[in-house]
KEKE-3310 file (N, C-alpha, C; in steps of 0.2 Angstrom, whole numbers, plus 5000, padded with zeros to 4 digits):
npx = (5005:5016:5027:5031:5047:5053:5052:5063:5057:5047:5054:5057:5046:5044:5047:5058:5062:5075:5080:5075:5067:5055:5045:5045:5030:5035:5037:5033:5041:5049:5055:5063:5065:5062:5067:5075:5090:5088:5075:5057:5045:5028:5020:5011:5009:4993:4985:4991:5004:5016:5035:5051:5064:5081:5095:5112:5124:5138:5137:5127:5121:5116:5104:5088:5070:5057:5041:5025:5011:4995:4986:4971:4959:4942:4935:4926:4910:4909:4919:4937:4939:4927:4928:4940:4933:4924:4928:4938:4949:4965:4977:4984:4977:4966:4971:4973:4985:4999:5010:5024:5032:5050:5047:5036:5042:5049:5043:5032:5044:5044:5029:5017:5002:5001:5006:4996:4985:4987:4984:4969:4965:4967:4968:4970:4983:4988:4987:4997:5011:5009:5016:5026:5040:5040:5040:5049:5060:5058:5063:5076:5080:5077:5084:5098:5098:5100:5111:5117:5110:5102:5084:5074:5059:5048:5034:5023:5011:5004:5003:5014:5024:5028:5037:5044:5052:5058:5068:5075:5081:5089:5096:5103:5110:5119:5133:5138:5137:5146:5159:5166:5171:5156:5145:5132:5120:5111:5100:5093:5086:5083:5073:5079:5096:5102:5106:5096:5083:5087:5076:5072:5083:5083:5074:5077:5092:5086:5080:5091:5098:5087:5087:5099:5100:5087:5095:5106:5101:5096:5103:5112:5105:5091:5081:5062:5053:5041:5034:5035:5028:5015:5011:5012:5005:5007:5009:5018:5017:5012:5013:5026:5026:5032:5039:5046:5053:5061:5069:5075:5081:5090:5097:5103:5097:5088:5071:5055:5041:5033:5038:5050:5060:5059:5064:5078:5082:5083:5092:5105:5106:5107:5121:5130:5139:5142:5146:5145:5136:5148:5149:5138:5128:5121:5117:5115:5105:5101:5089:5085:5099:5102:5117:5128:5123:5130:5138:5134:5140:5131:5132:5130:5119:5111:5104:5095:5089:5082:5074:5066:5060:5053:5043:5035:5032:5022:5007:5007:5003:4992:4993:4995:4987:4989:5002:5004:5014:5027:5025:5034:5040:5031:5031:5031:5019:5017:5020:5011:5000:4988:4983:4974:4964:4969:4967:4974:4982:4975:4968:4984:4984:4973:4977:4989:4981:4972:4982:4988:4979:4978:4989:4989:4980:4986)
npy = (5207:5196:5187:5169:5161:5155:5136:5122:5113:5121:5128:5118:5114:5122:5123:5111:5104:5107:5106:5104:5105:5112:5125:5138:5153:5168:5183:5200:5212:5227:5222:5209:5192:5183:5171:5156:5144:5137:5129:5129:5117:5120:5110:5093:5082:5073:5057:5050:5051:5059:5062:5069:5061:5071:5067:5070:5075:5073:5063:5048:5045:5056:5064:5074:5080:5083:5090:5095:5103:5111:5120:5126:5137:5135:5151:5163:5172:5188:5203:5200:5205:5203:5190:5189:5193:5185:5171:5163:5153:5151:5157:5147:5138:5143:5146:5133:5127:5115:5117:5129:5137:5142:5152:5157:5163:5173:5181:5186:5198:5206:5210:5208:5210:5208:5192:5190:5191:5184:5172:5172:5176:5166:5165:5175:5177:5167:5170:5178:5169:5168:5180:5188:5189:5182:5168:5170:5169:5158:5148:5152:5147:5133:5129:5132:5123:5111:5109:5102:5093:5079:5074:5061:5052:5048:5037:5040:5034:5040:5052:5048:5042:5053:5062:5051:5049:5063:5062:5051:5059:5066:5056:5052:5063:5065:5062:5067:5081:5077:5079:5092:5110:5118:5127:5138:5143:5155:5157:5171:5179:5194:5207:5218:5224:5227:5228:5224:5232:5238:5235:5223:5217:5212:5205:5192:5188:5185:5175:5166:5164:5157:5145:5139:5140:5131:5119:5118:5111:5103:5092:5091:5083:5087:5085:5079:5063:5062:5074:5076:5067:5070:5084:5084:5075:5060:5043:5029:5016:5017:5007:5008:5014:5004:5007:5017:5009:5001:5012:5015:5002:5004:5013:5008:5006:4996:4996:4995:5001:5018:5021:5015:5023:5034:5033:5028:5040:5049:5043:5043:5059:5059:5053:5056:5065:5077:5094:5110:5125:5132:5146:5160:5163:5175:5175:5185:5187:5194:5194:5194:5189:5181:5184:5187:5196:5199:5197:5194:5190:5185:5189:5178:5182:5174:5177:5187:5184:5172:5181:5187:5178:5174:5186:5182:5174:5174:5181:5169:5160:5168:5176:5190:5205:5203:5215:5229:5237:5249:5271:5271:5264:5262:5262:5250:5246:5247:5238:5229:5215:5218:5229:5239:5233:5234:5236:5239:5249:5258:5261:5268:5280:5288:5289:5298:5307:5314:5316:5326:5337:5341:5347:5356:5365:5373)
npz = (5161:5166:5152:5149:5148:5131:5132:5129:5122:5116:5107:5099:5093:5083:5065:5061:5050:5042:5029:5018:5000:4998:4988:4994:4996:4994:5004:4994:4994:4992:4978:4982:4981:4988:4991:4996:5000:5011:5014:5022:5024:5025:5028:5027:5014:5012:5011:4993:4983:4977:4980:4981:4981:4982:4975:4980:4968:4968:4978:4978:4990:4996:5001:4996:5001:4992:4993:4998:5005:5003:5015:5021:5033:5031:5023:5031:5034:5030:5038:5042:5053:5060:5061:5069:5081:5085:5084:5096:5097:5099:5087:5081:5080:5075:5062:5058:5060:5064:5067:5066:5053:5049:5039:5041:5053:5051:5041:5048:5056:5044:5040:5052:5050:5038:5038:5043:5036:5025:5026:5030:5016:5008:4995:4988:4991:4986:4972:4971:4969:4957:4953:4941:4947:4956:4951:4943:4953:4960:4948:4946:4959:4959:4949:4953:4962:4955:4951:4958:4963:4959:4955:4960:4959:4973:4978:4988:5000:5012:5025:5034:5026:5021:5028:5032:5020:5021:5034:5029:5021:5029:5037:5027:5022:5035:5035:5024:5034:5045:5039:5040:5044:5044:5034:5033:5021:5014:5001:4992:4979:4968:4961:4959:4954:4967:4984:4997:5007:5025:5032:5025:5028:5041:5042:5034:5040:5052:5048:5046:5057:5064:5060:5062:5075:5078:5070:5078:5091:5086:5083:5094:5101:5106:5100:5103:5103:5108:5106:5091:5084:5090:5087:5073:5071:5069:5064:5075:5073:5059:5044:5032:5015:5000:4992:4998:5006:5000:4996:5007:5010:5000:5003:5015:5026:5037:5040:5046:5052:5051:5066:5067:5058:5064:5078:5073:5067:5077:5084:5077:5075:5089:5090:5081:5083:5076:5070:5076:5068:5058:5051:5042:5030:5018:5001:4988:4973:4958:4948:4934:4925:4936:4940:4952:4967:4977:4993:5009:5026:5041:5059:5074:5086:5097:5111:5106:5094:5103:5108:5099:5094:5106:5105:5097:5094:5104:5097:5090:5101:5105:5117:5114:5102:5083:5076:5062:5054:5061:5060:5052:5044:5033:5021:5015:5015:5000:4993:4996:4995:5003:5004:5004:5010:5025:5041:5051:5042:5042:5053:5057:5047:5053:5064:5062:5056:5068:5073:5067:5066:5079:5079:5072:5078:5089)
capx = (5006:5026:5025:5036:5052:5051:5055:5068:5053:5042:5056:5059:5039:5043:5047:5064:5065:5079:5084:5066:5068:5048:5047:5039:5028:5039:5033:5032:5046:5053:5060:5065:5058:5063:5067:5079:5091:5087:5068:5055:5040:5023:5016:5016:5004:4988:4985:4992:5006:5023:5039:5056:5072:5086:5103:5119:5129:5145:5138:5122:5115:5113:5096:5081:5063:5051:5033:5021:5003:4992:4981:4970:4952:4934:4932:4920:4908:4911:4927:4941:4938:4921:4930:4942:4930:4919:4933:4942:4953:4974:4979:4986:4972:4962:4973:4975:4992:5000:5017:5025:5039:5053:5045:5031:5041:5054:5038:5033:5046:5041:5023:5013:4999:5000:5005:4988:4979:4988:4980:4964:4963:4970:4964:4974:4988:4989:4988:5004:5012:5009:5016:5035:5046:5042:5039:5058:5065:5057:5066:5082:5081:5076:5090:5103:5097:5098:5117:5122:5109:5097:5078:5073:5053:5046:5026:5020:5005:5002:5008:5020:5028:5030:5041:5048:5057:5062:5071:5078:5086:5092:5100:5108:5116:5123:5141:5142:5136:5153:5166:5172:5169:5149:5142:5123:5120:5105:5099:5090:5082:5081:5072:5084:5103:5105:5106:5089:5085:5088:5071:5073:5089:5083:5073:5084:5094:5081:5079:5094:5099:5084:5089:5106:5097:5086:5098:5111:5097:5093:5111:5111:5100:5085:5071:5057:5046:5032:5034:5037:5022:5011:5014:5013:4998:5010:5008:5023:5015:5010:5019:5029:5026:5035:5043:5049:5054:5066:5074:5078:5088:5095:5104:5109:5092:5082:5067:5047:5037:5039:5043:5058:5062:5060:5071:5084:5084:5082:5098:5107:5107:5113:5128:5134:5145:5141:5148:5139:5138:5153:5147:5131:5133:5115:5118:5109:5106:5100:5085:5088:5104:5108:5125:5129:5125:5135:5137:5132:5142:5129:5135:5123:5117:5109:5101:5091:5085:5078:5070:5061:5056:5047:5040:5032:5029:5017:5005:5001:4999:4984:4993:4993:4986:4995:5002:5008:5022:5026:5023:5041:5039:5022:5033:5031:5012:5017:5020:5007:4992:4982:4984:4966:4959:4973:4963:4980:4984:4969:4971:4986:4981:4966:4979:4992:4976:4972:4987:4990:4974:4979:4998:4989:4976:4989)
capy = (5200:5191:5180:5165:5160:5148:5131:5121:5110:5124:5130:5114:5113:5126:5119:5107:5100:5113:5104:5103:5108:5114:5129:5145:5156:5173:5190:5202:5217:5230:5219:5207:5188:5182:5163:5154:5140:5130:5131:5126:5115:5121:5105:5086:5079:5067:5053:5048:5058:5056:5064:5068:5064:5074:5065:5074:5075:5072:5058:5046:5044:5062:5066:5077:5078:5089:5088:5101:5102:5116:5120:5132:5136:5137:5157:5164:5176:5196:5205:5198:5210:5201:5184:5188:5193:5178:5164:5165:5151:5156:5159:5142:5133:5147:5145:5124:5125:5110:5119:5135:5137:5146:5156:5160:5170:5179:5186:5193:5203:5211:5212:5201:5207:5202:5187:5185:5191:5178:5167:5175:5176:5161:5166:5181:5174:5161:5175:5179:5163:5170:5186:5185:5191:5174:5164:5170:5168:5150:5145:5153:5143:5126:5131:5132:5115:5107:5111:5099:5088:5074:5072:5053:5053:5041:5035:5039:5031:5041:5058:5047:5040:5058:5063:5045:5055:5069:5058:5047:5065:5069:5052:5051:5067:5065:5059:5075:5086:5075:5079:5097:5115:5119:5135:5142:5149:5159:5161:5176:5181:5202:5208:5225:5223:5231:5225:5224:5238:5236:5231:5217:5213:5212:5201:5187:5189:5182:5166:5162:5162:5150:5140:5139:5139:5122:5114:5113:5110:5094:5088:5091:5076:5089:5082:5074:5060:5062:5082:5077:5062:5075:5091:5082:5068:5053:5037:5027:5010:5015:5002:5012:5010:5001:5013:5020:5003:5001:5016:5015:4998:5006:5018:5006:5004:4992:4996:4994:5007:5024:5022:5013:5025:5042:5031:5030:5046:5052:5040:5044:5065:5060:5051:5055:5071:5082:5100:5116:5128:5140:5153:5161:5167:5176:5176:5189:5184:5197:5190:5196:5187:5175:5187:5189:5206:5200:5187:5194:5185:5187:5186:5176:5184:5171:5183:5191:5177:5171:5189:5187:5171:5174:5189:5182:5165:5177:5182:5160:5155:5172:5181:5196:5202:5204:5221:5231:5241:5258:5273:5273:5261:5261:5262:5242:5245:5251:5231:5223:5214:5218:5238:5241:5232:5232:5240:5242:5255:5263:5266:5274:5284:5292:5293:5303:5313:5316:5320:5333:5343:5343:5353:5364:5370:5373)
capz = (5163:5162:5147:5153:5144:5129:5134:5120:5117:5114:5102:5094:5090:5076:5058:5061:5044:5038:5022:5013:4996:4996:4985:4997:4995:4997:5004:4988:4998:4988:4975:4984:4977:4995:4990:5001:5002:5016:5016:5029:5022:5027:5032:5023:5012:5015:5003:4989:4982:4976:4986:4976:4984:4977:4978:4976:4960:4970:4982:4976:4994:4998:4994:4998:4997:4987:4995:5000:5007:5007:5021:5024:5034:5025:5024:5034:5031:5034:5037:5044:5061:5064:5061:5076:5087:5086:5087:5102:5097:5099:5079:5077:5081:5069:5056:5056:5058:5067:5069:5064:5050:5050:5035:5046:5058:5048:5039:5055:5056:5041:5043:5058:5047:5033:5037:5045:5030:5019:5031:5032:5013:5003:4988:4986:4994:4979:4964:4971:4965:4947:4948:4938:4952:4961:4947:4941:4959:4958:4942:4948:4964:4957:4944:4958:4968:4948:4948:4965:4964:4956:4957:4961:4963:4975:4977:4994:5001:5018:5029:5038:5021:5015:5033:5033:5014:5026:5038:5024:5016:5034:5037:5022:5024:5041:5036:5028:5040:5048:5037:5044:5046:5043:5032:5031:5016:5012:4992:4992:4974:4972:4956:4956:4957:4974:4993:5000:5013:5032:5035:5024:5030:5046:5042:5033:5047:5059:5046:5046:5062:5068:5056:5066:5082:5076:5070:5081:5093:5083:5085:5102:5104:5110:5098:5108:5098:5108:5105:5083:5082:5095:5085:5065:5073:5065:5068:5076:5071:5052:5039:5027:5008:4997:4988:5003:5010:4993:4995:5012:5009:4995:5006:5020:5032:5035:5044:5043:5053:5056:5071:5068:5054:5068:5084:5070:5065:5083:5087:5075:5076:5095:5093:5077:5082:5070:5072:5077:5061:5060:5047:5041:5022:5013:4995:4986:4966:4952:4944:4926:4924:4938:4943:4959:4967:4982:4999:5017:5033:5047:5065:5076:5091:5102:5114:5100:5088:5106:5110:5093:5095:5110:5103:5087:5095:5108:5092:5088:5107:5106:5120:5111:5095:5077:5072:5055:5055:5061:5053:5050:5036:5030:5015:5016:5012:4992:4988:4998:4991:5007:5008:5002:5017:5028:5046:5054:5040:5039:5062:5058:5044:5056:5071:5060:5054:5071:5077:5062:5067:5084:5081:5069:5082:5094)
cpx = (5013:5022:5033:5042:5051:5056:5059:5062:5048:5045:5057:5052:5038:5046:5056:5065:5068:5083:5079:5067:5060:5049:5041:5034:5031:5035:5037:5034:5050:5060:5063:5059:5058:5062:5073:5084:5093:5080:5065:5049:5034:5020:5016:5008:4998:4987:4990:4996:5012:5028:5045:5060:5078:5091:5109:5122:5135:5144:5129:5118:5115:5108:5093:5076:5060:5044:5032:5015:5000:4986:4978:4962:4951:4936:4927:4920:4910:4917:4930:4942:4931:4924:4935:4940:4925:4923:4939:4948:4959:4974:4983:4984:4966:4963:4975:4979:4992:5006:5019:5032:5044:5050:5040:5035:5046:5047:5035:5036:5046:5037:5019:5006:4997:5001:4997:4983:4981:4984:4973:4960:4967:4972:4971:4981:4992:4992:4996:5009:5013:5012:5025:5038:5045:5043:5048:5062:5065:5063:5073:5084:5083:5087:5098:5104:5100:5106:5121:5117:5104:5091:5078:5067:5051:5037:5027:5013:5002:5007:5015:5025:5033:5036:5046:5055:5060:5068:5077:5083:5089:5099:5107:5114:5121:5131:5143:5142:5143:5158:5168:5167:5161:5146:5135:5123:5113:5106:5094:5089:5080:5078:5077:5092:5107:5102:5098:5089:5086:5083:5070:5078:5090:5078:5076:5087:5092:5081:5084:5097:5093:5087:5096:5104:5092:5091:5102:5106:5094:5101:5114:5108:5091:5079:5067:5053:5041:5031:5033:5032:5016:5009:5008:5008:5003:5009:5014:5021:5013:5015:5020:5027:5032:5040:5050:5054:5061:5069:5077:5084:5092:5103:5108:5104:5088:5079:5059:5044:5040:5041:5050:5063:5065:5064:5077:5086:5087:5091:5104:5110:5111:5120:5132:5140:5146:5142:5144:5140:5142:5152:5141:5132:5124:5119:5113:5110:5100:5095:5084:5095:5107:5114:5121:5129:5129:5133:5138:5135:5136:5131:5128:5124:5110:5103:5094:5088:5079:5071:5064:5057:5052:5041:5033:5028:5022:5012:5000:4999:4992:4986:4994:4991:4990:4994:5005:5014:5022:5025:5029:5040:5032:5025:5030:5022:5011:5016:5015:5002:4984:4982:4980:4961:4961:4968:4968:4980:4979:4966:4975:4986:4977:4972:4984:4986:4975:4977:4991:4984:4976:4983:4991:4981:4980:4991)
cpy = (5198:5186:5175:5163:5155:5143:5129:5116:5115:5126:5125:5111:5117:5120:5116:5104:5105:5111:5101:5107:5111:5122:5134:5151:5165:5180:5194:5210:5220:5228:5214:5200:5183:5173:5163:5147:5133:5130:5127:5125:5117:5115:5099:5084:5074:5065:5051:5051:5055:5062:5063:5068:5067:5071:5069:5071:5071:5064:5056:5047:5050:5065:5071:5078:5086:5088:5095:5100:5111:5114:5124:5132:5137:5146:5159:5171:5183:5197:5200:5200:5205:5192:5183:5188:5187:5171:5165:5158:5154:5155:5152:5138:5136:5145:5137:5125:5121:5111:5124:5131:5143:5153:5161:5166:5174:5182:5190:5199:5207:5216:5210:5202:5208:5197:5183:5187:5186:5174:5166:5174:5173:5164:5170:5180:5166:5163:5176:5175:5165:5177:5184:5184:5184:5170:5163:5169:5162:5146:5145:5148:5138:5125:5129:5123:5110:5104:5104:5093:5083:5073:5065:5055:5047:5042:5037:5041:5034:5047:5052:5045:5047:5060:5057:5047:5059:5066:5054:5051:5064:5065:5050:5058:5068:5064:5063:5081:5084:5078:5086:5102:5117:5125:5135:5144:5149:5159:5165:5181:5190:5203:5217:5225:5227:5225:5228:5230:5234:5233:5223:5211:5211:5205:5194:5187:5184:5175:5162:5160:5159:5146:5138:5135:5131:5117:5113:5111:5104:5090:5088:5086:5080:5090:5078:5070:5060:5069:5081:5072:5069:5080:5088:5078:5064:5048:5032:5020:5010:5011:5007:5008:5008:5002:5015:5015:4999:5006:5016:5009:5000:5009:5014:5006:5000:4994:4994:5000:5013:5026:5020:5019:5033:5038:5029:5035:5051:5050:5041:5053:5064:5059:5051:5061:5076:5091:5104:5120:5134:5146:5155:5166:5169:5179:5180:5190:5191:5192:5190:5190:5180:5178:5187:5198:5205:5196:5192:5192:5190:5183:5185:5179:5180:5173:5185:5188:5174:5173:5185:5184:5172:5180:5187:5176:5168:5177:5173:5159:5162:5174:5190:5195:5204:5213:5219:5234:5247:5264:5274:5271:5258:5262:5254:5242:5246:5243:5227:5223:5217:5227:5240:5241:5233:5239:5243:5248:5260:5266:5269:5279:5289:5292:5298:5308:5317:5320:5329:5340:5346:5348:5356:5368:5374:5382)
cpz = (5160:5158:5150:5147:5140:5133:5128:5117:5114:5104:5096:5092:5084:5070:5061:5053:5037:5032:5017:5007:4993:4994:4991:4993:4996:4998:4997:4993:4994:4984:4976:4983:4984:4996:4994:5000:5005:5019:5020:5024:5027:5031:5024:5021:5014:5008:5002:4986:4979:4979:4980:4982:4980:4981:4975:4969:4961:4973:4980:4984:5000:4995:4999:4999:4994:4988:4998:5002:5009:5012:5022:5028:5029:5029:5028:5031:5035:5034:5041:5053:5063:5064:5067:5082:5090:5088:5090:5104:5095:5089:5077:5076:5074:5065:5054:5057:5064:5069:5066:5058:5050:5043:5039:5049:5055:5043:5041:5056:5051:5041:5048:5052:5041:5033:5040:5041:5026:5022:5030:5024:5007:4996:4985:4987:4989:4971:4966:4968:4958:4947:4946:4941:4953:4959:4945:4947:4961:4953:4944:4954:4963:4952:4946:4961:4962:4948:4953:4965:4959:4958:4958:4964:4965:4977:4987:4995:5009:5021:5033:5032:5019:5022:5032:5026:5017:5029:5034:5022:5021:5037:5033:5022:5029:5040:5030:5029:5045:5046:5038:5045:5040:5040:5029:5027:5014:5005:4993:4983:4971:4963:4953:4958:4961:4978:4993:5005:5021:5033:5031:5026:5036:5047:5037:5037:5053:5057:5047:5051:5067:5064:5062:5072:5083:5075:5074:5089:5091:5084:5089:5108:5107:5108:5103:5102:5102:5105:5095:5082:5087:5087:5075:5066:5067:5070:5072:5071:5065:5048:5033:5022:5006:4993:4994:5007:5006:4995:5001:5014:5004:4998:5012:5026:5032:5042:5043:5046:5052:5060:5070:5063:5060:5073:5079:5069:5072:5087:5084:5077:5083:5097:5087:5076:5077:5070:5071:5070:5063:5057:5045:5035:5020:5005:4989:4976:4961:4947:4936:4923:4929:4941:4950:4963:4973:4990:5008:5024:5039:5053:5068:5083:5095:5107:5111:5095:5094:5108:5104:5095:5100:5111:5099:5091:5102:5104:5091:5094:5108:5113:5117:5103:5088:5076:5066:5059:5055:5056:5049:5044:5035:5021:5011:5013:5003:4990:4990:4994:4996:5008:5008:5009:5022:5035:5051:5050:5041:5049:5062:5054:5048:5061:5069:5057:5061:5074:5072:5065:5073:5084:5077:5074:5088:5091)
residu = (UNK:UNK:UNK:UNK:UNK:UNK:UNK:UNK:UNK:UNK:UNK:UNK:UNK:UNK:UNK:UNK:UNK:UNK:UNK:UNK:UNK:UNK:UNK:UNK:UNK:UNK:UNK:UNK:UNK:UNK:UNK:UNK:UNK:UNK:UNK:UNK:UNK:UNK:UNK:UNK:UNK:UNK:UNK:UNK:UNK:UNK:UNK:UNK:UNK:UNK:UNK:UNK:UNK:UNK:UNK:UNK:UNK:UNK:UNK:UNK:UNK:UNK:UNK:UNK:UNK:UNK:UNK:UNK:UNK:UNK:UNK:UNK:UNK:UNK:UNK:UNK:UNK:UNK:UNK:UNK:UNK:UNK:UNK:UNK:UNK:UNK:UNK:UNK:UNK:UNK:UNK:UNK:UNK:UNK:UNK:UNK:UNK:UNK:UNK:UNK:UNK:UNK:UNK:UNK:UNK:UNK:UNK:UNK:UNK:UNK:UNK:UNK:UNK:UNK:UNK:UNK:UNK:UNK:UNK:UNK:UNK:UNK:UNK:UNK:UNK:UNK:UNK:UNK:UNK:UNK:UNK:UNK:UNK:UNK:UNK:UNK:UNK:UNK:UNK:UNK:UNK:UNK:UNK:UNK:UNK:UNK:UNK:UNK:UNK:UNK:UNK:UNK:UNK:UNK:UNK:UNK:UNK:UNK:UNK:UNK:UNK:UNK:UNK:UNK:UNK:UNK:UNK:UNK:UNK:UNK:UNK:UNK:UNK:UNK:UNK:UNK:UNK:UNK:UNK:UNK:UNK:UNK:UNK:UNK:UNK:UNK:UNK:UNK:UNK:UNK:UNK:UNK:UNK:UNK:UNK:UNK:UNK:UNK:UNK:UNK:UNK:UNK:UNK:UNK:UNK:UNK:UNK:UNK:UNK:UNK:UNK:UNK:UNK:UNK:UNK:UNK:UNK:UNK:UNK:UNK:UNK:UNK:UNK:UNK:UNK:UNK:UNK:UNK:UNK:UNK:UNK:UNK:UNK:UNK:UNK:UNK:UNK:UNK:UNK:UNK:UNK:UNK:UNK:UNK:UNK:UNK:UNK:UNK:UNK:UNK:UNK:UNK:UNK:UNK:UNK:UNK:UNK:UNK:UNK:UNK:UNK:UNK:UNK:UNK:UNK:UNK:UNK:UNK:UNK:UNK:UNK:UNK:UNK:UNK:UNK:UNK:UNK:UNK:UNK:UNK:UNK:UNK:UNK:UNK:UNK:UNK:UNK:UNK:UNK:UNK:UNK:UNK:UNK:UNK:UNK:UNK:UNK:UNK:UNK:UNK:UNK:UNK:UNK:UNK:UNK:UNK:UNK:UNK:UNK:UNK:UNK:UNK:UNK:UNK:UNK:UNK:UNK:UNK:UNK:UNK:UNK:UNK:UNK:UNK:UNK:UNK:UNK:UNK:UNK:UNK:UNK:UNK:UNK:UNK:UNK:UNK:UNK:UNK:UNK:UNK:UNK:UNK:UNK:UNK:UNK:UNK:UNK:UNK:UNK:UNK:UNK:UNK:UNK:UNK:UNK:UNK:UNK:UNK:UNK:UNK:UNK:UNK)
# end
């Protein structure tokens, strides 16, 4: 069956909010603690919460937020095989999600599944969090953000509060996103002072070239608010908290709902002429020390970030199902947490066993 081509709303349904300082969960790849500098928020709190803006050091009303929500299904009972078979809803509707991040599909290109066991099994996918490597690629990161900018925590009182913080960072930086020539820089974490291998580098690569591909896609004017209230269920008509409603006159907005807060943002990104991004740098950091093992330029290839994308974005809409990875690199199974159960590895295992018996009868 032709899979049809994505549409740009299709593609601007993945995570847009490319200046989220939420701390990820990074795949655990030969050494590599796989932390980032333009990270993608999994999805946005309920309730009651409080939200950081980070303001620049150089300029008070460049800020950012620092909020996060986990998500996940209740477990079901049995393996993970009799769980697919029975629910016959696409993978994104399985897994709650309400939108993809760009972490999502640069993990794809790793694994497809492992990223559907993290899914499958919270649990496990939590311990990770504690083991050093991440915890030291954490510290380092934060570390880095500390240098350029300013915490500021603010009280929010509802999911649109915590976005209405997103929007607030986004706005506030726009003037300068104006002042000239644009560069992407990846911070990449490695627990051994080398370059990552091809496969890792194949995947960094991919992240940061959506990033690219989103953003100037948002300052193209090509968001849709029904596509970003739809997608995130936000209310247009909820009244922003108080907090919230304070910091926004601080900076130079007077608004009340959130709708007024997203046709601002929306009207803004249009006509504020904001240049496309000219370079794309991954910075790869030695986690013992903080040195530099050394700075990447990746060229964007356009074409091929799209290929991906409507590979990987196949996988959540449930037109195909998840793979591992060939046997080329089954090396990739030595750092996983799921090797044990992993039913991919354990088919090609028995198809190289087969296929061994078969040359030696010949």
């Amino acid at each position: 069956m032709m899979q049809r081509e994505l549409s740009d709303a299709e593609l601007l349904a993945l995570d847009l909010d490319l200046f989220s300082t939420d701390c990820e969960r990074p795949e655990l790849c030969e050494g590599d603690a796989g932390h980032t500098s333009n990270r993608s928020t999994e999805s946005c709190c309920t309730g009651q919460g409080t939200a950081e803006v980070t303001c620049s050091a150089n300029e008070q009303s460049s800020n950012q937020q620092n909020v996060s929500e986990q998500e996940s299904d209740p477990l079901c009972e049995g393996s993970s095989t009799k769980r697919r078979k029975w629910d016959a809803r696409i993978p994104l509707e399985r897994f709650g999600r309400k939108y993809l991040s760009v972490t999502d599909l640069s993990r794809q290109a790793w694994c497809e599944q492992q990223v559907v066991y993290g899914m499958e099994l919270p649990h496990i996918q939590q311990l990770r969090d504690e083991v050093p490597v991440v915890k030291a690629g954490s510290c380092l990161h934060l570390a880095r953000e500390l240098e350029v900018q300013d915490v500021v925590p603010i009280n929010v009182e509802s999911r649109e509060d915590n976005w209405a913080v997103k929007m607030l960072n986004l706005l506030s930086m726009i003037q300068f996103l104006q002042a000239g020539e644009l560069e992407l820089r990846e911070l990449k974490t490695r627990g051994q002072r080398t370059y990552p291998s091809a496969a890792q580098k194949r995947s960094h690569h991919l992240q940061v070239s959506i990033y690219k591909l989103l953003f100037e896609a948002m300052i193209k004017g090509q968001l849709n608010k029904d596509t970003i209230t739809h997608h995130l269920h936000l209310r247009t008509e909820q009244p922003l908290g108080s907090e919230i409603l304070v910091h926004a006159q601080k900076v130079g907005f007077t608004i009340n709902t959130f709708g007024d807060l997203l046709d601002l943002m929306l009207l803004n990104l249009t006509y504020a002429d904001i240049p496309s991004v000219d370079t794309m740098k991954i910075e790869y950091c030695y986690q013992a020390d903080a040195s530099v093992i050394g700075t990447e330029v990746v060229s964007f290839e356009e074409e091929w970030v799209k290929s991906e994308l409507k590979h990987y974005s196949s996988f959540w809409k449930g037109q195909r199902e998840a793979t591992g990875v060939d046997i080329e690199e089954a090396w990739k199974c030595r750092s996983c947490d799921f090797a044990d159960i992993c039913e991919w590895r354990q088919s090609k295992a028995e198809e190289a066993t087969q296929k061994n018996r078969a040359n030696q009868c010949k």
